[in-house]
N, C-alpha and C positions, 0 to 999 in steps of 0.2 A: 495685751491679751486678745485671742484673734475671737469675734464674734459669734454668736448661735448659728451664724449659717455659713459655720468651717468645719472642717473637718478635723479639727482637734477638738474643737467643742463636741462633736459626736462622738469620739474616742474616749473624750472624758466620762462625759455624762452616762454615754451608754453604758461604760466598766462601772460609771461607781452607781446607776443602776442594777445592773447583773451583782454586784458584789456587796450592796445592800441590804443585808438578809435577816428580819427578825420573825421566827417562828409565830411571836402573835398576831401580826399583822396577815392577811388573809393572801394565800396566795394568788388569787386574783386580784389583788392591790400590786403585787410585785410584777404580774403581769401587766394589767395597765400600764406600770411608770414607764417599762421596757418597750412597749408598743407606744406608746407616745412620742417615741422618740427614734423609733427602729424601721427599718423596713418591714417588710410584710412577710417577707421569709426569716429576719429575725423573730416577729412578732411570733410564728408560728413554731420559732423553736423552743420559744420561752413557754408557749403553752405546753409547749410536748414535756419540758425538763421540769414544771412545777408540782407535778403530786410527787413523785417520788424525791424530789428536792423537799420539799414540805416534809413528808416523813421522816427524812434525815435529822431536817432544822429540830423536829417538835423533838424529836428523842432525845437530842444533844443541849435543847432548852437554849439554840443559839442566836444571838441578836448582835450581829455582825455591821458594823459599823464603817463604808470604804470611804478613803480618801487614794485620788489617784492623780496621778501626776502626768503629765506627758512628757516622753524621755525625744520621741523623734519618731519623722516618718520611713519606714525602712523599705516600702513598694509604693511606687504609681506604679498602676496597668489593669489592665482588663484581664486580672486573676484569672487562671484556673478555674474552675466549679463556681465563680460566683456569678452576679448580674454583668449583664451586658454592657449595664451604662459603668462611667467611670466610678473606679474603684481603687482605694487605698489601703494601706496596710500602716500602721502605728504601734508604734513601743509607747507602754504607761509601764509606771509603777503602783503598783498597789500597796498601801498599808490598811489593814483589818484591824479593829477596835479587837477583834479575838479570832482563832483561829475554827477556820469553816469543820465540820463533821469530817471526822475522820482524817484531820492534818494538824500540822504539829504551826507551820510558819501564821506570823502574821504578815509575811511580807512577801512580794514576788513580781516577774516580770510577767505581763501578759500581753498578747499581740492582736490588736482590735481592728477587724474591717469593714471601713465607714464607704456606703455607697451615694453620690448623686442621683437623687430621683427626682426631674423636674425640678433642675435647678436649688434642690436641697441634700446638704449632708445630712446622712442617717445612718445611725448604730445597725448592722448588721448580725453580727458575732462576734465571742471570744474565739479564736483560734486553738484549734487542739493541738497537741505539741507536738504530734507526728507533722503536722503542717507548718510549725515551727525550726525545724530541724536547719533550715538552709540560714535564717535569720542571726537563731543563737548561735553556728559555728565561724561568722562571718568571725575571721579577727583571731577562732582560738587556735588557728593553725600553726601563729608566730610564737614558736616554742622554742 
């Protein structure tokens, strides 16, 4: 199992951070777990996504419970729109204890990009699926 300072460890941790989600817990608690382990630009998207995430959770009374998996790395490079230092791109699986506000699955693919900052892997973001689009068609074209 590769250690806290890989980059599958920040894949994992960072997703079953983001996808750890219980309405009673303060969303400033969920914030912290994410920025302890994120970059600063993740850090900053988690603060942006948690009240309107929160009102979701509290309404739907959800306490969402992740386990995730790491399936493979699908990018090295110095992505697109991300940082400058090296940057990775990771396939996990996710399974949720219940399914998040407003979805039916507890299960799904997500694509996690972990940056080196000063010699450490750190959780970024989940990737949005329009930015997934090249990853998931890899492979469906053999029809």
């Amino acid at each position: 199992m590769p250690g806290e300072n890989s980059p599958q460890w920040a894949a994992q941790h960072g997703a079953e951070s983001f996808y750890t989600l219980d309405y009673r817990q303060s969303p400033d608690a969920w914030v912290e777990a994410i920025c302890a382990i994120s970059t600063e630009g993740g850090c900053s998207l988690a603060k942006l996504a948690a009240p309107n995430l929160w009102e979701s959770l509290t309404e739907a009374k959800t306490r969402a419970q992740a386990q995730v998996e790491v399936v493979g790395q699908v990018k090295t490079s110095e992505a697109d729109g991300f940082s400058e230092n090296p940057t990775q791109i990771w396939e996990v699986r996710i399974t949720l204890s219940e399914p998040l506000p407003g979805q039916t699955m507890t299960e799904d693919i997500a694509y996690v990009a972990v940056v080196r900052e000063e010699g450490v892997w750190k959780f970024e973001r989940i990737l949005m699926n329009a930015e997934t689009a090249e990853f998931a068609t890899e492979g469906a074209e053999l029809q």
